[in-house]
LOTOR-350250 format. One record per residue (C-alpha): residue in one letter; x, y, z; residue number from 1. Coordinates in nm, 3 decimals. Last residue first. Example, Ala and Ser with C-alpha at 12.3 -4.5 7.8 and 13.67 -1.06 7.14 Angstrom:
2
['S'; [1.367; -0.106; 0.714]; 2] ['A'; [1.230; -0.450; 0.780]; 1] 
//
This chain:
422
['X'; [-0.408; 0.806; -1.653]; 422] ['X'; [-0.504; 0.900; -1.271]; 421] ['X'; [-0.571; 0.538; -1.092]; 420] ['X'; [-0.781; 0.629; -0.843]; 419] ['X'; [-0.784; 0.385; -0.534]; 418] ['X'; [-0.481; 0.586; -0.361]; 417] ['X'; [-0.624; 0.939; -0.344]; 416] ['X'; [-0.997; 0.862; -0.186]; 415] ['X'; [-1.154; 1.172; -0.193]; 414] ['X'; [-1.013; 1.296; -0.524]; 413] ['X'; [-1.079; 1.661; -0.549]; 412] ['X'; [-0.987; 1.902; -0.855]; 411] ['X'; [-1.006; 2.268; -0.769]; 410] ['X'; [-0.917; 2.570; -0.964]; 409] ['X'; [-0.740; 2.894; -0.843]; 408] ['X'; [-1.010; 3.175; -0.731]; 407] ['X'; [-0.800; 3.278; -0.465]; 406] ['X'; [-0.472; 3.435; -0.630]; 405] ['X'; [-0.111; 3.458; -0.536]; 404] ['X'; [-0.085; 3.070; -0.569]; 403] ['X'; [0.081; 3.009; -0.200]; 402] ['X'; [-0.193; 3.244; -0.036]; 401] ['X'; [-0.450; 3.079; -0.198]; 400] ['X'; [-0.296; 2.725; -0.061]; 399] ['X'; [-0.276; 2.882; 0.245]; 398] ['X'; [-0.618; 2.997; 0.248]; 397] ['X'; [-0.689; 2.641; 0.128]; 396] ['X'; [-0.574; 2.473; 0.436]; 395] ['X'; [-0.715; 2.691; 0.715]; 394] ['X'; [-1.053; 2.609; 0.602]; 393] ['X'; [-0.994; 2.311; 0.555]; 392] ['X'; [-0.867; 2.203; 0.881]; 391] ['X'; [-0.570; 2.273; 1.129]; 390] ['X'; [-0.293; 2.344; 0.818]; 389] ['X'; [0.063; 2.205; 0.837]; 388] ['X'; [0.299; 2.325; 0.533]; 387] ['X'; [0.552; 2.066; 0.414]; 386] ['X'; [0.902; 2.064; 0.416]; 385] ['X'; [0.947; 1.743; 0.620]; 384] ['X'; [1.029; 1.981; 0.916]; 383] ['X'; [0.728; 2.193; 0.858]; 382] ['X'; [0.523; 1.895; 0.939]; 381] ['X'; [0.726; 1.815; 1.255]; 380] ['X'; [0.748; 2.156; 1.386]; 379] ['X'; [0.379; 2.190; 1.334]; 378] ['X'; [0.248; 1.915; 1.580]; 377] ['X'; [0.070; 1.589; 1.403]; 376] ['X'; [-0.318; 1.603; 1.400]; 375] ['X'; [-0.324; 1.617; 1.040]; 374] ['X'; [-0.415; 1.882; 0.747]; 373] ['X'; [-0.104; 1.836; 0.529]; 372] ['X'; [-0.070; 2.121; 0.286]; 371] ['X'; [0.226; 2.041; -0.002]; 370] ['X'; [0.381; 2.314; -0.232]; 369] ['X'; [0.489; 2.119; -0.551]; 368] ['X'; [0.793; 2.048; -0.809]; 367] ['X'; [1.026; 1.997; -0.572]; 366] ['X'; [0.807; 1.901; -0.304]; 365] ['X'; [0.674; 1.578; -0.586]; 364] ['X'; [1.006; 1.475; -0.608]; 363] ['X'; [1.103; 1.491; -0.255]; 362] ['X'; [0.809; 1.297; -0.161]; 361] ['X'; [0.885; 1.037; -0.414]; 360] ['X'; [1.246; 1.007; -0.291]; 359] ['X'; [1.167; 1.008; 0.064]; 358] ['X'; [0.947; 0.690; -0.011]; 357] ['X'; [1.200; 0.561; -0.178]; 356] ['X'; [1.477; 0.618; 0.086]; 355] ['X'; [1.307; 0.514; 0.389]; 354] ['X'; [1.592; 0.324; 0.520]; 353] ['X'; [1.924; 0.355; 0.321]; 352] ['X'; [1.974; 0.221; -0.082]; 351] ['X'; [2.373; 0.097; -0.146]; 350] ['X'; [2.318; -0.127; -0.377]; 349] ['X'; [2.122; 0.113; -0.672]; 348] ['X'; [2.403; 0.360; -0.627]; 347] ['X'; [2.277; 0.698; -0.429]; 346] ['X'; [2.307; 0.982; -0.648]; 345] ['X'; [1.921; 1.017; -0.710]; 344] ['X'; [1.911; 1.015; -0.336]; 343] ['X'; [2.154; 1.339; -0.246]; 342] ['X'; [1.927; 1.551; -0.522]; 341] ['X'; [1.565; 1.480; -0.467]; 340] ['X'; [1.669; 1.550; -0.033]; 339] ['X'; [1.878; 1.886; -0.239]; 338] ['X'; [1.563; 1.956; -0.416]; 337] ['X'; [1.303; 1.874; -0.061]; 336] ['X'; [1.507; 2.222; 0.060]; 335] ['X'; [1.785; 2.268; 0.326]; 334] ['X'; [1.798; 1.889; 0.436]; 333] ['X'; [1.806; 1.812; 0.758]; 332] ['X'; [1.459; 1.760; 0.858]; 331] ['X'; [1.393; 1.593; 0.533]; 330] ['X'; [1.618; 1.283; 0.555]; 329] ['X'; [1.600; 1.296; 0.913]; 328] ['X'; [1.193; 1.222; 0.935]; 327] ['X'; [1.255; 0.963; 0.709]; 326] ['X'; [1.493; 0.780; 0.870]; 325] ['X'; [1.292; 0.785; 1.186]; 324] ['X'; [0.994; 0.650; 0.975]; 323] ['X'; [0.589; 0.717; 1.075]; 322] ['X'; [0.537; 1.093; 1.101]; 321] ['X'; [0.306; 1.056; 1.336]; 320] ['X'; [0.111; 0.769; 1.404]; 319] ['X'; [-0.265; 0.955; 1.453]; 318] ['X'; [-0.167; 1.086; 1.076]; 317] ['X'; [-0.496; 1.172; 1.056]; 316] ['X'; [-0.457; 1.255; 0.683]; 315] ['X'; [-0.637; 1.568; 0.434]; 314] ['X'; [-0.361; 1.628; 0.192]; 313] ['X'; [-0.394; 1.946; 0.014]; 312] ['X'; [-0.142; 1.954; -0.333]; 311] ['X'; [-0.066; 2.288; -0.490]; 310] ['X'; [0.012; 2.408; -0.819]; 309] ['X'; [0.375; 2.437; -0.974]; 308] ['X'; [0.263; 2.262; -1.278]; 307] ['X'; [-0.109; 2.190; -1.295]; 306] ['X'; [-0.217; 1.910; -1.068]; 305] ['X'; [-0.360; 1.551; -1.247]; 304] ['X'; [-0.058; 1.335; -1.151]; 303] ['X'; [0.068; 1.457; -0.824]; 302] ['X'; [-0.238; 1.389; -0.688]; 301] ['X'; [-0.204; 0.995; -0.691]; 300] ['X'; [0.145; 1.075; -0.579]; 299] ['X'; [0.076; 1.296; -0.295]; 298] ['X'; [-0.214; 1.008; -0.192]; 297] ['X'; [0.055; 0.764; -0.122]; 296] ['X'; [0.297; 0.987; 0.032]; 295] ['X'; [0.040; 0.983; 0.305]; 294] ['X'; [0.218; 0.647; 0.443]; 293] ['X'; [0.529; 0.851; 0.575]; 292] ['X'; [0.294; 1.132; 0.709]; 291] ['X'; [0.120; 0.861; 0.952]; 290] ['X'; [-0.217; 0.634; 0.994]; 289] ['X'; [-0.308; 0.719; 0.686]; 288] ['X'; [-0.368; 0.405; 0.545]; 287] ['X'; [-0.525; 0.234; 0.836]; 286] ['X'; [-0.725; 0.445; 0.886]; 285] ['X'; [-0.831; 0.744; 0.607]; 284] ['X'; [-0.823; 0.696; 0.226]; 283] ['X'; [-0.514; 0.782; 0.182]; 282] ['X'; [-0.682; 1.178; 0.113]; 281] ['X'; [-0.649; 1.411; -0.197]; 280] ['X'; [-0.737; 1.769; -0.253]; 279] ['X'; [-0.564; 1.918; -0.566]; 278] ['X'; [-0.546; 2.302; -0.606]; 277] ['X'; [-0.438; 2.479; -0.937]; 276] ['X'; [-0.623; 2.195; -1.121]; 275] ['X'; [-0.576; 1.969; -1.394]; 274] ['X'; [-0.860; 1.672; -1.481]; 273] ['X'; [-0.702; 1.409; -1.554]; 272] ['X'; [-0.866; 1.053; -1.635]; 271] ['X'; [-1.015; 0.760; -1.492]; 270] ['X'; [-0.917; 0.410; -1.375]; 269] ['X'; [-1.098; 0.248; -1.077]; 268] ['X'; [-1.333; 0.042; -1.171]; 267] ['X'; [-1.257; -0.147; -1.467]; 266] ['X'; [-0.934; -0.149; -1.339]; 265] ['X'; [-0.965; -0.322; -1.022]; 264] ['X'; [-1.143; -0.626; -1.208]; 263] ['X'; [-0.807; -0.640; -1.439]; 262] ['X'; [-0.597; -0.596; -1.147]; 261] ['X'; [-0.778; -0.934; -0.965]; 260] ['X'; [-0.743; -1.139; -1.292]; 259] ['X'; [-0.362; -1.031; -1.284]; 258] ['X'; [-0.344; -1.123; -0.944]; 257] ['X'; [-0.504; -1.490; -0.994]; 256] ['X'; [-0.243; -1.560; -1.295]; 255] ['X'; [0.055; -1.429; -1.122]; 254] ['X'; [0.000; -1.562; -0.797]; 253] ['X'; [-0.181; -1.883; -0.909]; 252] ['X'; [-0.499; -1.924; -0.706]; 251] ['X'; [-0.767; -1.726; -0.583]; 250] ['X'; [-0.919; -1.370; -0.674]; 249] ['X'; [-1.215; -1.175; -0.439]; 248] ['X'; [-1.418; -0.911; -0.554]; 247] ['X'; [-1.652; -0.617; -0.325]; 246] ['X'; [-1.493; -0.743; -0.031]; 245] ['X'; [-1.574; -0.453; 0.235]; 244] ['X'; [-1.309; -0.204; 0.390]; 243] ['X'; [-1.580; 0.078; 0.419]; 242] ['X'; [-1.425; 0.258; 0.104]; 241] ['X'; [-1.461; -0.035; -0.088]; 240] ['X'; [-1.255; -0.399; -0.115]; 239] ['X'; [-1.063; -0.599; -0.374]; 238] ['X'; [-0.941; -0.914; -0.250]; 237] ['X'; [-0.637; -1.128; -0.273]; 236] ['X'; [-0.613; -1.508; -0.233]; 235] ['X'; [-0.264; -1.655; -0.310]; 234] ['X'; [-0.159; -1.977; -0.385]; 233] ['X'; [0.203; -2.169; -0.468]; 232] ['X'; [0.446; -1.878; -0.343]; 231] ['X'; [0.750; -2.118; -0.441]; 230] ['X'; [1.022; -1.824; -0.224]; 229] ['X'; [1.175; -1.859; -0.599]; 228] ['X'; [0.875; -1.801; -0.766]; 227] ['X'; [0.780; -1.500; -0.537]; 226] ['X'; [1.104; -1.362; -0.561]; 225] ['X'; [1.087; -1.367; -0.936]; 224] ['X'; [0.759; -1.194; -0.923]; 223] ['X'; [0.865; -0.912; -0.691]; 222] ['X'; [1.191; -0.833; -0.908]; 221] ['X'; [0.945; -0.753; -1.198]; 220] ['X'; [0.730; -0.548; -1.027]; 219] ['X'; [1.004; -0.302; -0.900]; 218] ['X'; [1.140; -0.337; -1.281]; 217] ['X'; [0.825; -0.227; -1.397]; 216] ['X'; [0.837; -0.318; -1.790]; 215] ['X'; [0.477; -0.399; -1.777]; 214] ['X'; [0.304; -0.338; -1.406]; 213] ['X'; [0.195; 0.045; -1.460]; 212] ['X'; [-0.100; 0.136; -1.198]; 211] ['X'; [0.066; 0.415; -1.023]; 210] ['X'; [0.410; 0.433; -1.124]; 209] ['X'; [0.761; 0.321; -1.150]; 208] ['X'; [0.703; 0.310; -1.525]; 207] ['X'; [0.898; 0.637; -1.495]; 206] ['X'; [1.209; 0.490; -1.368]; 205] ['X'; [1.282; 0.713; -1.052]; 204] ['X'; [1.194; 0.443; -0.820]; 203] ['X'; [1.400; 0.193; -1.039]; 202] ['X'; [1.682; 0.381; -1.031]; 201] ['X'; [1.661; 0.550; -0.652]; 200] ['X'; [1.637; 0.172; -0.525]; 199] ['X'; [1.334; 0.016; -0.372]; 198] ['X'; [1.454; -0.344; -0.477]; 197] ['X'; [1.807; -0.353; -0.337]; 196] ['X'; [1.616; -0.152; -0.045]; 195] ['X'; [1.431; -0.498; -0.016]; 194] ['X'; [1.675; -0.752; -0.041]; 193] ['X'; [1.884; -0.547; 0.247]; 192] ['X'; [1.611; -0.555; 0.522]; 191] ['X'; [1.529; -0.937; 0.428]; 190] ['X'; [1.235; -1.064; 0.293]; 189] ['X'; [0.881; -1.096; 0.399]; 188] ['X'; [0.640; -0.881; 0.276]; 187] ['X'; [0.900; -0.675; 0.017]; 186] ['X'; [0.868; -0.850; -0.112]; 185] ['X'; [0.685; -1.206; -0.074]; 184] ['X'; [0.372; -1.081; -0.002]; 183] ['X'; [0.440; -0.831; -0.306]; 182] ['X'; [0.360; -1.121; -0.541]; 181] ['X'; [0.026; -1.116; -0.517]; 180] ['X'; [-0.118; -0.773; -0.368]; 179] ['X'; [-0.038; -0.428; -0.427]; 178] ['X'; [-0.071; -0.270; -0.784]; 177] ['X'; [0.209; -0.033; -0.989]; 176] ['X'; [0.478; -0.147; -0.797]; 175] ['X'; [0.597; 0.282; -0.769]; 174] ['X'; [0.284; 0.436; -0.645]; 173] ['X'; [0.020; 0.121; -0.580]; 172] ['X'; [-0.309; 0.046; -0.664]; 171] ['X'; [-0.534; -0.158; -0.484]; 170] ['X'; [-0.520; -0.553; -0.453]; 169] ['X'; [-0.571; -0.684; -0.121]; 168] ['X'; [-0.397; -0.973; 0.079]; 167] ['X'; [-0.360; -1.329; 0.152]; 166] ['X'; [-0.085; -1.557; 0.121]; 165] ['X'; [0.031; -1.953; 0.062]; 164] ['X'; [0.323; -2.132; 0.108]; 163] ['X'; [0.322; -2.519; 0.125]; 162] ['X'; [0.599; -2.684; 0.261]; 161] ['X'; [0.783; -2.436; 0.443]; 160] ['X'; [1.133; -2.390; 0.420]; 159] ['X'; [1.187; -2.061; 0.262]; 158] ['X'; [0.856; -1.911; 0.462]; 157] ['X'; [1.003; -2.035; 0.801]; 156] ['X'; [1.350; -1.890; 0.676]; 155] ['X'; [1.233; -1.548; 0.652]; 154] ['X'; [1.348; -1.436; 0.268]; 153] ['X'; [1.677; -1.317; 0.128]; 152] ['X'; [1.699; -1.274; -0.248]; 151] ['X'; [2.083; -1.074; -0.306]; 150] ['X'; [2.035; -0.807; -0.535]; 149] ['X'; [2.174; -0.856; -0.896]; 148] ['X'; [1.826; -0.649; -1.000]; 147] ['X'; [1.711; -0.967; -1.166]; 146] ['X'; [1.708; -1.083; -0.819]; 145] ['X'; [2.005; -1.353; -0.693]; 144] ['X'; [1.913; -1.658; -0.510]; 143] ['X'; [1.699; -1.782; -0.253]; 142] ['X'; [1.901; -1.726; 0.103]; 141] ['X'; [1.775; -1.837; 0.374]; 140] ['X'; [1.665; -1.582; 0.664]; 139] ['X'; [1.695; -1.631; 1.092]; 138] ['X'; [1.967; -1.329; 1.123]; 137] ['X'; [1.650; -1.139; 1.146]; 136] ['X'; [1.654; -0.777; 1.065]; 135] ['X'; [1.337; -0.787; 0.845]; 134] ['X'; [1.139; -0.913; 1.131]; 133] ['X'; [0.830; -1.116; 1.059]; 132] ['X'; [0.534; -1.170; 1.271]; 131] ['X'; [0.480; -1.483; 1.384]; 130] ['X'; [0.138; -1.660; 1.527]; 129] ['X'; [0.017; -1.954; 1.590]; 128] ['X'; [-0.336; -2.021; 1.599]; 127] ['X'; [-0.571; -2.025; 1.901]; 126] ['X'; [-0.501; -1.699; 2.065]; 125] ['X'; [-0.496; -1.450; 1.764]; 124] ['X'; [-0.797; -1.659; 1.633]; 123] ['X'; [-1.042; -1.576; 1.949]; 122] ['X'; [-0.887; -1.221; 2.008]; 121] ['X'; [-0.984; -1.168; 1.607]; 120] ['X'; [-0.793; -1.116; 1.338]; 119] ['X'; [-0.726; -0.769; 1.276]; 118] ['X'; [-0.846; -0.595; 1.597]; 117] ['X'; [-0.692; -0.860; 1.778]; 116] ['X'; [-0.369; -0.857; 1.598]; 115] ['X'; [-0.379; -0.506; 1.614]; 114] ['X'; [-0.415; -0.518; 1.983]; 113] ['X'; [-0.087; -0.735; 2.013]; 112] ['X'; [0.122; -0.483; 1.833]; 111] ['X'; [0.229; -0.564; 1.451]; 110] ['X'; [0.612; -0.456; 1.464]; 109] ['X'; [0.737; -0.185; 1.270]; 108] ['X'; [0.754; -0.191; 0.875]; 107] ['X'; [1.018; -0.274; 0.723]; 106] ['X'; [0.812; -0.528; 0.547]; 105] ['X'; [0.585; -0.611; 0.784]; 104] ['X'; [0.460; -0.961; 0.634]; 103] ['X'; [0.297; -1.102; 0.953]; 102] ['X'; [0.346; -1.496; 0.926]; 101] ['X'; [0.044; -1.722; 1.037]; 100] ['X'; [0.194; -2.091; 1.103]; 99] ['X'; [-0.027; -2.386; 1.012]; 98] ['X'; [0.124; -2.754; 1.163]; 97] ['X'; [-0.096; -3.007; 0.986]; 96] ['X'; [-0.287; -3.226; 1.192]; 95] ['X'; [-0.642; -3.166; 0.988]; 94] ['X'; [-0.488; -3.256; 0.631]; 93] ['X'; [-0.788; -3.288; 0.400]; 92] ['X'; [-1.020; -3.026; 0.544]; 91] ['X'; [-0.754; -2.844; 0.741]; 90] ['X'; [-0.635; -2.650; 0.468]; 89] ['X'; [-0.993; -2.532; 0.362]; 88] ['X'; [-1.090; -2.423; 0.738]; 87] ['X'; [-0.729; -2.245; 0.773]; 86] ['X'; [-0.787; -2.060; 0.414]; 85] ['X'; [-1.178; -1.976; 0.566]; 84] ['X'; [-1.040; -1.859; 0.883]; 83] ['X'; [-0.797; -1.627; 0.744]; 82] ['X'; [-1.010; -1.421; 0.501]; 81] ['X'; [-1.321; -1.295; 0.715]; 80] ['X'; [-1.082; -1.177; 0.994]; 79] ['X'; [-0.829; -1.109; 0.750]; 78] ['X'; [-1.022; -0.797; 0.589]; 77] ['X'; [-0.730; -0.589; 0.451]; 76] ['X'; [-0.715; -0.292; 0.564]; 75] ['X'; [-0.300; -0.269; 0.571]; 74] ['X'; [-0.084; -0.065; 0.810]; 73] ['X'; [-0.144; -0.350; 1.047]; 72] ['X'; [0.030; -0.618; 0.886]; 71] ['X'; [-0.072; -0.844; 0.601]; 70] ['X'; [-0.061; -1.215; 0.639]; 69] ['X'; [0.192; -1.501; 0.452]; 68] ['X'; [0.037; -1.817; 0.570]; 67] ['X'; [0.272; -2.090; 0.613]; 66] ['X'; [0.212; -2.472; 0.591]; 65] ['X'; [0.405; -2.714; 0.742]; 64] ['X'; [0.370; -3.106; 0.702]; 63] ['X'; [0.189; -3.130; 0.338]; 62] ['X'; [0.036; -3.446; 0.271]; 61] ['X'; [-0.314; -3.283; 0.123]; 60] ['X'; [-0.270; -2.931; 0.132]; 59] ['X'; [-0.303; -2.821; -0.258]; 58] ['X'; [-0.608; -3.029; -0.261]; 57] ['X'; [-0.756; -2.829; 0.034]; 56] ['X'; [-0.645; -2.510; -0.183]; 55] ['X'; [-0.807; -2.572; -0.459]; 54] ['X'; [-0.580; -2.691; -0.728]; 53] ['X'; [-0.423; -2.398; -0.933]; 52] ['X'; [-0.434; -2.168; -1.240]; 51] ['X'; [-0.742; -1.954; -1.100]; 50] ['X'; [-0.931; -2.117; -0.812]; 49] ['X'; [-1.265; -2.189; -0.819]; 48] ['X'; [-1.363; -2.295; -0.536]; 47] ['X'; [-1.161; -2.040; -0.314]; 46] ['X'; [-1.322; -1.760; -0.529]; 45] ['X'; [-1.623; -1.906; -0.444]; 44] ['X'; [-1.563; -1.872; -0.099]; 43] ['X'; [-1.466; -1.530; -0.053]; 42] ['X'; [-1.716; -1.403; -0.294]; 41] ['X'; [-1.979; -1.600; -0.041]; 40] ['X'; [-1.856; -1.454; 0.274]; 39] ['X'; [-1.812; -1.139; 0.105]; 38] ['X'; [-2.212; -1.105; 0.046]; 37] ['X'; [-2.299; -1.169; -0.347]; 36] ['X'; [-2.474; -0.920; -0.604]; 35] ['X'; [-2.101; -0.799; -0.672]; 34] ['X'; [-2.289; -0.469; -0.624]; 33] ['X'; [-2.032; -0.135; -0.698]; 32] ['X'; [-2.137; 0.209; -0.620]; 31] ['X'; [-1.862; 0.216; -0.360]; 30] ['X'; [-1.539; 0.107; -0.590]; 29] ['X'; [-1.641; 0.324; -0.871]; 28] ['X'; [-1.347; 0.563; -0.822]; 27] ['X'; [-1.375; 0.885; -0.777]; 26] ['X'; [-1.226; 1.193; -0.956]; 25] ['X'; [-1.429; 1.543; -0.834]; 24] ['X'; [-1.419; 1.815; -1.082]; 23] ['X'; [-1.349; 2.182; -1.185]; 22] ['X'; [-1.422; 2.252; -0.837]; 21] ['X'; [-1.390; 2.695; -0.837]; 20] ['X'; [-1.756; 2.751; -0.924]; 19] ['X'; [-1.899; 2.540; -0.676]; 18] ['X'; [-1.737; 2.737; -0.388]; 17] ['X'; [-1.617; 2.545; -0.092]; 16] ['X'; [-1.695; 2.328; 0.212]; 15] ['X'; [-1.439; 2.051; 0.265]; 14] ['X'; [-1.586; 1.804; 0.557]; 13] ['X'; [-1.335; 1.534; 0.713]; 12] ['X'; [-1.449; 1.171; 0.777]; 11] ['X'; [-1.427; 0.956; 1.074]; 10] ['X'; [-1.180; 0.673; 1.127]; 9] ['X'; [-0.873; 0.861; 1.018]; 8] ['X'; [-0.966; 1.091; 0.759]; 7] ['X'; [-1.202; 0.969; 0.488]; 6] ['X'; [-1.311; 1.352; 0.284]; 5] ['X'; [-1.713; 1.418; 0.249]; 4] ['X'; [-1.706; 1.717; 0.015]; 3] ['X'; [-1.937; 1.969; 0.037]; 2] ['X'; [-2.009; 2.222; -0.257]; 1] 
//
């Protein structure tokens, strides 16, 4: 059997014996036909908004108007998105003052040639452009999060007339699904508002998961900040493998999203099948543009291998390992138990950098050999307590090796963070 695997921006070949796959778990993004182009999904979505006015109604005498904008480590397709929100707010109020603000997160800084690449050279120099810094001292405060965290938001959001965001809805390892309210927060909020929502409790609570929104207390802090940051209209897409609207969902954030999650569903859920060996990807660039992103797909794994199997991730990882914090966590720990360990002990307001997503590595190490196949040197892989492989090849002798046998089963999920594994 050969399995076609995203990694980076090409695609990674697994070759192995038929009898050993016990199954491959795809989603149904790419044999979808929303028997419309994007342009047109796109617009009718904007049209027909769910829960709101249209947009150019929702303009009309408004002074300043931010645009809440994913950053580089998301695909989402702004170039087709952006101009038609900026065409649809100028309609009734052409003299507006429009500001596009990058919701990073903690992420790093968007770099100029990602705002090209995302946006367009044209766009990038015409509109206005800010890309938000978590570390700001330039933040208003909004209020207290049902977590008793302090709601902290950039200031040209907090004050702006009309808010508004775009974005994509996939599914997502401890908020359950991306999109909506998350353009808010962790999008644009302050360093400290969002580790009070990452916490070890809440990642560890076990509706922390893929594709679980009710009684998610991640999700549930999200929503109230995007009420109180008055996120008035969002429009979210859901895309395939090549990074193409396949649904798009306007309006009210909660309302629209949920409409958008439902669609996402119907196409992406499907069930276990346990394995000795799990292959997974994150879905190649821009998702796996480091190891701190790939955590993604270990999760998506994580729930369909057998119990002390082992998890292959196939992941460019052209970044590196993505989080300084991170990197430390691991690299000086003496086993991914004690990283599992030191967190879990860590009160809910006192969260450090890269915590969570340590924390959900570390809980899948403890309980899992993982095989990155990246282009990232060796010492750093086996650093973060994971075992570097140079291809496939190399990568399931070592998981053989790791079993003590070398006819374990096989499940493969080619595109690890768009299956949600019930």
């Amino acid at each position: 059997m050969r399995i076609q695997i995203p990694y980076g921006k090409e695609t990674l070949e697994a070759n192995v014996e038929d009898k050993r796959v016990v199954g491959v778990i795809n989603s149904k993004l790419d044999t979808f036909s929303a028997g419309k182009g994007e342009h047109e999904l796109i617009s009718d979505a904007m049209q027909n908004p769910i829960g709101t006015a249209p947009l150019c109604e929702l303009a009309k005498g408004k002074s300043k108007v931010v645009i809440i904008a994913s950053d580089h480590t998301r695909p989402v397709p702004s170039k087709l998105i952006i101009p038609d929100m900026l065409r649809e707010i100028r309609k009734t109020n052409p003299r507006v003052d429009i500001t596009i603000l990058i919701a990073t997160g903690c992420h790093r800084s968007t770099r100029k040639e990602e705002l090209y690449d995302k946006f367009g050279e044209e766009l990038v120099k015409k509109e206005k452009i800010i890309i938000h810094d978590c570390d700001s001292t330039d933040m208003k405060y909004l209020g207290k999060l049902p977590s008793g965290g302090e709601l902290w938001i950039n200031r040209l959001a907090a004050e702006a007339d009309l808010l508004i965001a775009e974005g994509f809805i996939e599914p997502h390892f401890f908020a359950g699904y991306s999109g909506g309210r998350k353009s808010v927060l962790p999008g644009i909020s302050r360093r400290d508002t969002i580790y009070a929502n990452h916490c070890a409790e809440f990642i560890e609570d076990p509706n922390s998961r893929y594709g679980q929104i009710k009684d998610n207390l991640i999700h549930r802090d999200m929503i109230y900040a995007a009420h109180k940051a008055r996120l008035a209209y969002i429009l979210n897409v859901v895309i395939n493998s090549a990074h193409k609207v396949i649904g798009a969902f306007a309006g009210d954030v909660e309302l629209a999203h949920k409409e958008g999650v439902m669609f996402l569903e119907s196409l992406c859920k499907a069930g276990r099948i346990p394995a000795d060996i799990v292959v997974a990807s994150n879905n190649g660039y821009p998702m796996d543009q480091n190891i701190y992103q790939t955590v993604k797909g270990m999760a998506a794994a994580e729930k369909t291998v057998k119990t002390g199997g082992v998890i292959i991730m196939a992941a460019a990882c052209d970044d590196g390992c993505g989080g300084d914090a991170f990197y430390k966590i691991f690299s000086h720990a003496q086993s991914a138990q004690d990283v599992l360990d030191k967190i879990l002990k860590v009160p809910r307001h006192r969260t450090q950098a890269d915590q969570w997503q340590a924390q959900i590595m570390a809980r899948i190490l403890s309980q899992h050999a993982v095989i990155l196949i990246s282009k990232c040197p060796e010492k750093m892989v086996k650093n973060l307590h994971i075992v570097p492989a140079f291809d496939f090849k190399d990568a399931l002798a070592k998981a053989d090796r790791i079993l003590g046998f070398n006819n374990g089963t096989i499940t493969f999920i080619p595109e690890g963070i768009t299956s949600i594994i019930q």
